[in-house]
C-alpha positions as a Markdown table, in Angstrom:
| # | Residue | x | y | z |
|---|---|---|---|---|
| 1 | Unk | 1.0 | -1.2 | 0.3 |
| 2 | Unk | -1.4 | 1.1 | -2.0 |
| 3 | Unk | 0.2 | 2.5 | -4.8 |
| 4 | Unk | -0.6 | 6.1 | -5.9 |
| 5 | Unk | -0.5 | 8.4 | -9.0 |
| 6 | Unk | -0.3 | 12.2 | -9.1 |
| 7 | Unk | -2.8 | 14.4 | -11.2 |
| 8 | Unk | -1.4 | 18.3 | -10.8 |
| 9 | Unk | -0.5 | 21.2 | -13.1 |
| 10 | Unk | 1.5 | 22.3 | -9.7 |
| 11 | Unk | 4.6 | 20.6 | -9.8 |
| 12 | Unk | 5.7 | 22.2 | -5.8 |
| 13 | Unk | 2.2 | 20.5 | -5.4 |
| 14 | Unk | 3.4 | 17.0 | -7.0 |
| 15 | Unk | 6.6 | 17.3 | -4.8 |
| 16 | Unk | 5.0 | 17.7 | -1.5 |
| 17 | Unk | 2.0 | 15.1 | -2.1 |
| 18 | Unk | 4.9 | 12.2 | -3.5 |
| 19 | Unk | 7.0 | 13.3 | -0.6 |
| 20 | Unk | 4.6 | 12.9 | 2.1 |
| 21 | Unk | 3.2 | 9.8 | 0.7 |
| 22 | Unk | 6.2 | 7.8 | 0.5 |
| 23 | Unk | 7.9 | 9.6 | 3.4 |
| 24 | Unk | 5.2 | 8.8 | 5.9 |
| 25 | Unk | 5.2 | 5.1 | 4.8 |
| 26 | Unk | 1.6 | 5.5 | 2.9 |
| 27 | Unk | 2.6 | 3.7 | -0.2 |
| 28 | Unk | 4.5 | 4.2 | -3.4 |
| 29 | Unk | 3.8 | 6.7 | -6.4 |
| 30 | Unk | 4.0 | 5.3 | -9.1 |
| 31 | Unk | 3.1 | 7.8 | -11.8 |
| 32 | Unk | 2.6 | 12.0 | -12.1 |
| 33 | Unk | 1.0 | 14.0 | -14.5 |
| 34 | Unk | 0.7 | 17.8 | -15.0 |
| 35 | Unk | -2.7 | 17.2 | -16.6 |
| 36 | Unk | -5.8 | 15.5 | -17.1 |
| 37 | Unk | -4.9 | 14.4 | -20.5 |
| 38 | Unk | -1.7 | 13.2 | -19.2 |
| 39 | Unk | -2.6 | 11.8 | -16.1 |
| 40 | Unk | -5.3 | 9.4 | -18.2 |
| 41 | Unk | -2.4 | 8.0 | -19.9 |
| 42 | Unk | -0.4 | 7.5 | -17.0 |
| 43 | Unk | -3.1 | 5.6 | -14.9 |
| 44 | Unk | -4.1 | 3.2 | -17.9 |
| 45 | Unk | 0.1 | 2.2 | -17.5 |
| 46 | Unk | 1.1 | 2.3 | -13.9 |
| 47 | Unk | -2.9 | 1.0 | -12.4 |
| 48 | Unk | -2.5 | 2.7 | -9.3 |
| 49 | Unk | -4.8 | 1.9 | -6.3 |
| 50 | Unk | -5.5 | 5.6 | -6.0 |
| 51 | Unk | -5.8 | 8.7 | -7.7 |
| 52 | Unk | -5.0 | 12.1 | -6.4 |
| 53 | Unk | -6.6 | 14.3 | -9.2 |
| 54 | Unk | -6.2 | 18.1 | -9.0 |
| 55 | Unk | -9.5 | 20.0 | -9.8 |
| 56 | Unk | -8.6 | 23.0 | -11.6 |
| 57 | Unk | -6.2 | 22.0 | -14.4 |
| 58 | Unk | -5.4 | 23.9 | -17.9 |
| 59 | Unk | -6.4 | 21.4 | -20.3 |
| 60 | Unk | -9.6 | 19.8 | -18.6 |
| 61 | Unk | -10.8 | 19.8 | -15.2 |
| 62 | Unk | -10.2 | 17.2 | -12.3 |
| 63 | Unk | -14.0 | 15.8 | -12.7 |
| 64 | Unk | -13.3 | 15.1 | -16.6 |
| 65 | Unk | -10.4 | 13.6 | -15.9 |
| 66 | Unk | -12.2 | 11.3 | -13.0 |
| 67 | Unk | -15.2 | 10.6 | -16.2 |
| 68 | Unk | -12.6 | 9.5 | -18.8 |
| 69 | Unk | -10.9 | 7.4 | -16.1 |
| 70 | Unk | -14.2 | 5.5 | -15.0 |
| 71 | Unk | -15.3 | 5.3 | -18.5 |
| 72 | Unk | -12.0 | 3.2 | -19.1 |
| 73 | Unk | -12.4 | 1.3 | -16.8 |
| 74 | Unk | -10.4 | 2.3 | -13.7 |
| 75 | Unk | -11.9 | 1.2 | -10.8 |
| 76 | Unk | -9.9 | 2.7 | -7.5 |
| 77 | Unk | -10.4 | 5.5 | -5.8 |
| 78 | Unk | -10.2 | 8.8 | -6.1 |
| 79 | Unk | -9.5 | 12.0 | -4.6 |
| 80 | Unk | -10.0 | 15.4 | -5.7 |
| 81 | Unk | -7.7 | 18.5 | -4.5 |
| 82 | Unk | -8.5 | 22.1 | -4.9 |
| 83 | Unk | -9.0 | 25.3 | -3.3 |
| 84 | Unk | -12.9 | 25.7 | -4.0 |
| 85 | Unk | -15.1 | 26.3 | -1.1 |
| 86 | Unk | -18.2 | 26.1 | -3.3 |
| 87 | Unk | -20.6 | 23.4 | -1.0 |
| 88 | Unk | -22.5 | 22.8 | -4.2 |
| 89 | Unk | -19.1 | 22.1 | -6.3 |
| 90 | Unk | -17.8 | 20.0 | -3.6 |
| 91 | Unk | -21.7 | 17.9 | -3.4 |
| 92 | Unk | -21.3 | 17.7 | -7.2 |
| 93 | Unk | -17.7 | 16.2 | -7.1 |
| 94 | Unk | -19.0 | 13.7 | -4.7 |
| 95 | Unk | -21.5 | 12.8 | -6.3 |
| 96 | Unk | -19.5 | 12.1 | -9.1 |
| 97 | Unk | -17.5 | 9.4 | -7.1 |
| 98 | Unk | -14.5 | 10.6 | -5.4 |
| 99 | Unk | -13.6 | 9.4 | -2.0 |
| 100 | Unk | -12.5 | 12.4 | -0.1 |
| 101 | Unk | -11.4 | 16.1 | -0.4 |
| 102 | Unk | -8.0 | 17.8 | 0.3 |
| 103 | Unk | -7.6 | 21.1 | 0.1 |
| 104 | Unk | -4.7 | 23.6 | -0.5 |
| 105 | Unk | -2.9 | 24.1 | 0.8 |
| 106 | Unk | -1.8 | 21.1 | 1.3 |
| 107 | Unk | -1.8 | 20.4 | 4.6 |
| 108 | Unk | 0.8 | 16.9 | 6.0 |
| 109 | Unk | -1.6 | 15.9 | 8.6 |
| 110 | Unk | -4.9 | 16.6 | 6.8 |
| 111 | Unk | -3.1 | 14.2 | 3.9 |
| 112 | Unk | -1.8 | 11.4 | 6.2 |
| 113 | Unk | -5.1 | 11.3 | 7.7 |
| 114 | Unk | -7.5 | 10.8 | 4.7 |
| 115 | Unk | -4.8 | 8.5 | 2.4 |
| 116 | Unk | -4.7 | 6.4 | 5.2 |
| 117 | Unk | -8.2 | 5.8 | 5.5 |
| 118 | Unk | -8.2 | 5.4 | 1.8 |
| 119 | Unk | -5.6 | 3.3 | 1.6 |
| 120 | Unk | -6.7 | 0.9 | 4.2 |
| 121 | Unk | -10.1 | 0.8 | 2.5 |
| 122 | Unk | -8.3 | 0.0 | -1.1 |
| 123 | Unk | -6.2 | -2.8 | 0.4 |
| 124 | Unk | -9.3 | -4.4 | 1.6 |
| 125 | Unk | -11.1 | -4.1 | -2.3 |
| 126 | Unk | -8.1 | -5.5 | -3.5 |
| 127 | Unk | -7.6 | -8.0 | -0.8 |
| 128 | Unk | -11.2 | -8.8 | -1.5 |
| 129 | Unk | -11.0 | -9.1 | -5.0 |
| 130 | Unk | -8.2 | -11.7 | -4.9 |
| 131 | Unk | -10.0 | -13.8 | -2.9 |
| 132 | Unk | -13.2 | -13.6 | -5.2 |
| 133 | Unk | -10.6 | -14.9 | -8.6 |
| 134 | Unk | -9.3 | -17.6 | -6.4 |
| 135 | Unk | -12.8 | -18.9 | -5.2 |
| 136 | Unk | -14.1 | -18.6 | -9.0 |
| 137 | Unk | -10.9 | -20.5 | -9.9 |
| 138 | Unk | -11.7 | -23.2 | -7.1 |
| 139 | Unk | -15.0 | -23.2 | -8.5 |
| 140 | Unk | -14.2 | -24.1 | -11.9 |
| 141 | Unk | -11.8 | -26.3 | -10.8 |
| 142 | Unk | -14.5 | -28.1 | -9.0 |
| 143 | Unk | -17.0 | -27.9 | -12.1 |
| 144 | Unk | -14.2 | -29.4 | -13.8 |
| 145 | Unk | -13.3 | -32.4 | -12.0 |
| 146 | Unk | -17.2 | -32.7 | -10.9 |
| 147 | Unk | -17.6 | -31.6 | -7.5 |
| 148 | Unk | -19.9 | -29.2 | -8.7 |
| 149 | Unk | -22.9 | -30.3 | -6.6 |
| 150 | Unk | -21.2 | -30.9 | -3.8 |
| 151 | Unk | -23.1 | -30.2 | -0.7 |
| 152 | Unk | -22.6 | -26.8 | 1.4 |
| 153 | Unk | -22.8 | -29.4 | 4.5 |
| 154 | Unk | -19.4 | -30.6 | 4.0 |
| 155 | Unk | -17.5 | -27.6 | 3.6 |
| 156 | Unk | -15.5 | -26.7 | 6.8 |
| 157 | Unk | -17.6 | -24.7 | 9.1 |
| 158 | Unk | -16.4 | -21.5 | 10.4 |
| 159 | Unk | -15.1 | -22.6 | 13.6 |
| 160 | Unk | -13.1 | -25.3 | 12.2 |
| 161 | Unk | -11.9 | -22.8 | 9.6 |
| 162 | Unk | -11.5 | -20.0 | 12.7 |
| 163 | Unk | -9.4 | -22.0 | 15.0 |
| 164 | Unk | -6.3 | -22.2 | 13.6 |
| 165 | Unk | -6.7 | -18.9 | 12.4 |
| 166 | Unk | -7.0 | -18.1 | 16.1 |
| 167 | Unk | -4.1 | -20.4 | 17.1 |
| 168 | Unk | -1.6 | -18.3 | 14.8 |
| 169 | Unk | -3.2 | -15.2 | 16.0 |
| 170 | Unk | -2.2 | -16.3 | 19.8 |
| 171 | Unk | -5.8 | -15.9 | 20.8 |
| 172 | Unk | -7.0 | -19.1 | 20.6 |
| 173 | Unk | -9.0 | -19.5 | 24.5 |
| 174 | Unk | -9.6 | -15.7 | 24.7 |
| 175 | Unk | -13.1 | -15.0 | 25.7 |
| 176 | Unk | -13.6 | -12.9 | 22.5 |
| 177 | Unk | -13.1 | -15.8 | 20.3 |
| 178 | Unk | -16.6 | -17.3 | 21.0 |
| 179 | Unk | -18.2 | -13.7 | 20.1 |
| 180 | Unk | -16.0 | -13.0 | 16.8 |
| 181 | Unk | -17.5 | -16.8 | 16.0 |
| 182 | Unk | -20.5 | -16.2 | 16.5 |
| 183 | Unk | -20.6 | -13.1 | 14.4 |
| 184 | Unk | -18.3 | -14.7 | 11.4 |
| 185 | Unk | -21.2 | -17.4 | 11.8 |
| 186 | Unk | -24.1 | -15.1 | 11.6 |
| 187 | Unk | -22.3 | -13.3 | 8.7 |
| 188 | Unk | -21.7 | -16.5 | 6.4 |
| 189 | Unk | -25.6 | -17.1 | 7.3 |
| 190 | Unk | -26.4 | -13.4 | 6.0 |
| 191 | Unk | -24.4 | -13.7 | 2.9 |
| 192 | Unk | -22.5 | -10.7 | 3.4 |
| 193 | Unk | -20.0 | -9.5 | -0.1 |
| 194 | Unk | -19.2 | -5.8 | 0.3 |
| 195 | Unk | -20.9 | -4.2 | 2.7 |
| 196 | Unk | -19.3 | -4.7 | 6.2 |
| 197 | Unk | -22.0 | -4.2 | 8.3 |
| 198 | Unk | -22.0 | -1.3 | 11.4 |
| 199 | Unk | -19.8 | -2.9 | 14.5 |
| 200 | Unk | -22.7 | -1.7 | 16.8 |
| 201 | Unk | -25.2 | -4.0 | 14.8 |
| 202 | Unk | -22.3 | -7.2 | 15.1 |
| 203 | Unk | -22.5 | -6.5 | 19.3 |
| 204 | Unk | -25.8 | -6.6 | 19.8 |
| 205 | Unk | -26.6 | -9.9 | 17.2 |
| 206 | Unk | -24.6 | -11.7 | 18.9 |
| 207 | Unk | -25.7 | -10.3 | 22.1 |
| 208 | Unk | -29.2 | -11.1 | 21.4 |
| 209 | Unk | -28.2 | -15.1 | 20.8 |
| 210 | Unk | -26.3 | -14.8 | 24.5 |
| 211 | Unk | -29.5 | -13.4 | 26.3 |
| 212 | Unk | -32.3 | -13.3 | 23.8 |
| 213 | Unk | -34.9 | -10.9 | 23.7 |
| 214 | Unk | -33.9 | -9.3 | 27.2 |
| 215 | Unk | -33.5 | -5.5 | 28.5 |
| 216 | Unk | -29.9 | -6.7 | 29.2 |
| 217 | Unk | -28.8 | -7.4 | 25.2 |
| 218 | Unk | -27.2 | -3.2 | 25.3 |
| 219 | Unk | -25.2 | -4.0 | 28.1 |
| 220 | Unk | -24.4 | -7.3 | 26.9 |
| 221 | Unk | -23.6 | -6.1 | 23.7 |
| 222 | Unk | -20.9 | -3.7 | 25.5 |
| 223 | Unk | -19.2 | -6.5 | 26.9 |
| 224 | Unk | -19.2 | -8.3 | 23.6 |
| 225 | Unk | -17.3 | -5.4 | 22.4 |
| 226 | Unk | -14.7 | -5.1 | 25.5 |
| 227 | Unk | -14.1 | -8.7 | 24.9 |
| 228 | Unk | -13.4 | -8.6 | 21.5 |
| 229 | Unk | -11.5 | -5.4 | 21.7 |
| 230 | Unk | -9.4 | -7.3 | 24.4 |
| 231 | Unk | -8.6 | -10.1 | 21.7 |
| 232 | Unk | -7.9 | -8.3 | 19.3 |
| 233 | Unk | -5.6 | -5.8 | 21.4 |
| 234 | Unk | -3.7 | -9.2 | 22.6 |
| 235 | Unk | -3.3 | -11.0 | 18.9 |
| 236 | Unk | -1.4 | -7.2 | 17.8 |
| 237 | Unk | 0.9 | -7.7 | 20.8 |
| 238 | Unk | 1.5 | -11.7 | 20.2 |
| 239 | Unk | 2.2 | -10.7 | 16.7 |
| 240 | Unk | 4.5 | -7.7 | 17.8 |
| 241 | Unk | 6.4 | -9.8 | 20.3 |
| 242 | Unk | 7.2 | -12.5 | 17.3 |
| 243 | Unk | 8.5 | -9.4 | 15.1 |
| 244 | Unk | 11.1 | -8.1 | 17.6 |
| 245 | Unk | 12.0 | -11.8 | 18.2 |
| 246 | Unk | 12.5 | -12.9 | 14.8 |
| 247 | Unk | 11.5 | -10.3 | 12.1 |
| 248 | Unk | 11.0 | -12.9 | 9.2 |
| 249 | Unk | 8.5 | -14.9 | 11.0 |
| 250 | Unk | 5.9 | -16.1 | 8.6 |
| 251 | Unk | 3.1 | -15.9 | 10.7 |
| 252 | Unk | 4.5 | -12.4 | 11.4 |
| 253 | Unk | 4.9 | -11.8 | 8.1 |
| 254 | Unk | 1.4 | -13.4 | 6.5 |
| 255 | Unk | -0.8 | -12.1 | 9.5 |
| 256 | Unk | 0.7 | -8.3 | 11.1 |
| 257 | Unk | 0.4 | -6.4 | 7.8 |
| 258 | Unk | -3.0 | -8.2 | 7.1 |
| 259 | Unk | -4.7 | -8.1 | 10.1 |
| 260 | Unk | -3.8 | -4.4 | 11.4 |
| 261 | Unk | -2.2 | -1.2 | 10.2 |
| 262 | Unk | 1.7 | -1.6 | 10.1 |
| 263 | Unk | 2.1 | 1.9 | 12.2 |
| 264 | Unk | 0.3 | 0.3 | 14.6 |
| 265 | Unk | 2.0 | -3.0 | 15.0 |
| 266 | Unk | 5.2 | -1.1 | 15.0 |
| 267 | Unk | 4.2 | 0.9 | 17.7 |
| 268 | Unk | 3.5 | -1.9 | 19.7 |
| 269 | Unk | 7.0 | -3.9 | 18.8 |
| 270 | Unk | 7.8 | -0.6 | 20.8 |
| 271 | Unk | 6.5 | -0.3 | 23.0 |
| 272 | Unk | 6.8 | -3.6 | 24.1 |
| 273 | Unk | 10.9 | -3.4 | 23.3 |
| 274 | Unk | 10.6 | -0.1 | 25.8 |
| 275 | Unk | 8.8 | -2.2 | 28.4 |
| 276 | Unk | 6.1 | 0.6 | 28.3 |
| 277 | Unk | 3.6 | -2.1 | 29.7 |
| 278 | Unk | 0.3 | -2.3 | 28.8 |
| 279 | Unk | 0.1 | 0.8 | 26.0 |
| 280 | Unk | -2.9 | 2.2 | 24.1 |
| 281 | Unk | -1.9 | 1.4 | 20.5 |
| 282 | Unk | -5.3 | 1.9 | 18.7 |
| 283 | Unk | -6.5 | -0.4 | 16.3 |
| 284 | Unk | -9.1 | -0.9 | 13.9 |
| 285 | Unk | -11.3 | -3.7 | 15.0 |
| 286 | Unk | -13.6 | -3.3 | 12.0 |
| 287 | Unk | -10.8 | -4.0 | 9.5 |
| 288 | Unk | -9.6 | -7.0 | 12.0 |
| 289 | Unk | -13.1 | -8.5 | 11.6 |
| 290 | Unk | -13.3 | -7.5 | 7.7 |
| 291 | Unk | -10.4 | -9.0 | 7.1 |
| 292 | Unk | -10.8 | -12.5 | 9.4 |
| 293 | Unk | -14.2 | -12.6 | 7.4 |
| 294 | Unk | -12.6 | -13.1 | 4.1 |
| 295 | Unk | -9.9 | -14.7 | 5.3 |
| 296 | Unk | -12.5 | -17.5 | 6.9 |
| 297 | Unk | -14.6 | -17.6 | 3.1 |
| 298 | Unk | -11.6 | -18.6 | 1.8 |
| 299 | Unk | -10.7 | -21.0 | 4.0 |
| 300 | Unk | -14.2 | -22.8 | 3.8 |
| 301 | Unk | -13.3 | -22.8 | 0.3 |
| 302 | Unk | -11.0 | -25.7 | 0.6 |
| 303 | Unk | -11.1 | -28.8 | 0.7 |
């Protein structure tokens, strides 16, 4: 859960941001200021995930406050709030590194839309940050006990690593399992860190290794997606129907709030408790593959 802090000279504008954040399920504030003097102080104690960062303040104004705060290191994100309509101003905030825009008033929906995306994006960077300190500590360990050279050969491959992954997902012999493979395969080849590549681009390469260099790999790559949309859509509802059985599962537990947007697994445990049938709960099946990505590094990490 992303944790928040509160930059505003407004304190009705405080109220309703904290309120919405922590009443829609968001995440937790953990720190307000009433200025950018303040709200630099604040940030260096509570390390929030995310800033929400007024522009127009008293003292000094939202994009000197976001300039101090990367200049001291804080490396989450950031999002700017004011009433200016300048598109030159807004171009220069951006610039400046903020995520997003919201503007007053505040609007609830406008604000549940973009923290969500933000959030989500922040528990990835942090997700994926953990995993890089424990694979430097692994590697040090290994340096240190001198399994430093030890061959990339005989490290788990990814479907050794992927199938019990798969197996605690309650996917393991869905037909979308041999394309996420093959793309979690072509990924470790590519050396991919930080930037996911476009789903689009993941359909058609592994397309293209199903039917080459053919006029068919489009419509191929369309039904790489449908399958892998399919398996995704039934690991959220195995994972839903272990929630309303037993709520402190640990697979329920380790792999619902990792693997998909809580909102949307609870919608499911819902709809399944209703006995709606077969629903239309959306998920994100970039942030499903994202997040089996790292989740297979690190398992190839082990020994």
């Amino acid at each position: 859960m992303a944790s928040y802090c509160i930059i505003d000279d407004d304190p009705a504008v405080r109220a309703m941001l904290e309120q919405i954040i922590e009443g829609s399920g968001l995440g937790e504030v953990v720190g307000t200021a009433r200025g950018g003097e303040e709200g630099v102080r604040v940030v260096a104690e509570t390390s929030p995930d995310i800033v929400l960062i007024d522009w127009l303040m008293p003292d000094q104004d939202g994009l000197e406050t976001l300039e101090r705060l990367r200049s001291q290191g804080f490396g989450g994100a950031c999002i700017m709030i004011s009433q200016i309509e300048d598109q030159e101003m807004v171009g220069e905030a951006y610039r400046s590194g903020i995520e997003f825009f919201l503007r007053k008033p505040i609007n609830r929906i406008e604000v549940e839309s973009v923290l969500s995306k933000v959030s989500e994006h922040a528990e990835l960077s942090r997700y994926l940050k953990e995993l890089r300190t424990s694979l430097s500590r692994l590697e040090g360990f290994g340096r240190t006990a001198g399994r430093s050279d030890t061959p990339a050969a005989k490290r788990r491959g990814a479907a050794e690593v992927l199938r019990p992954i798969y197996m605690n997902l309650g996917i393991l012999g869905e037909a979308g399992c041999v394309d996420m493979t093959t793309i979690m395969e072509g990924l470790i080849r590519r050396g991919v860190s930080s930037d996911f590549p476009p789903l689009r681009q993941l359909y058609e390469e592994a397309a293209a290794l199903r039917v080459g260099q053919r006029r068919d790999i489009e419509r191929e790559a369309k039904a790489v997606e449908q399958r892998i949309r399919r398996t995704v859509s039934a690991a959220l509802t195995h994972l839903a129907s272990i929630g309303l059985t037993d709520y402190g599962n640990p697979k329920f537990e380790h792999y619902a709030p990792l693997y998909f947007d809580f909102e949307d697994v609870r919608a499911k445990m819902k709809e399944i408790d209703e006995a709606h049938g077969e629903g239309r709960t959306k998920v994100s099946i970039k942030k499903f593959l994202q997040v089996m990505y790292l989740d297979m590094q690190d398992g190839m990490e082990r020994d």
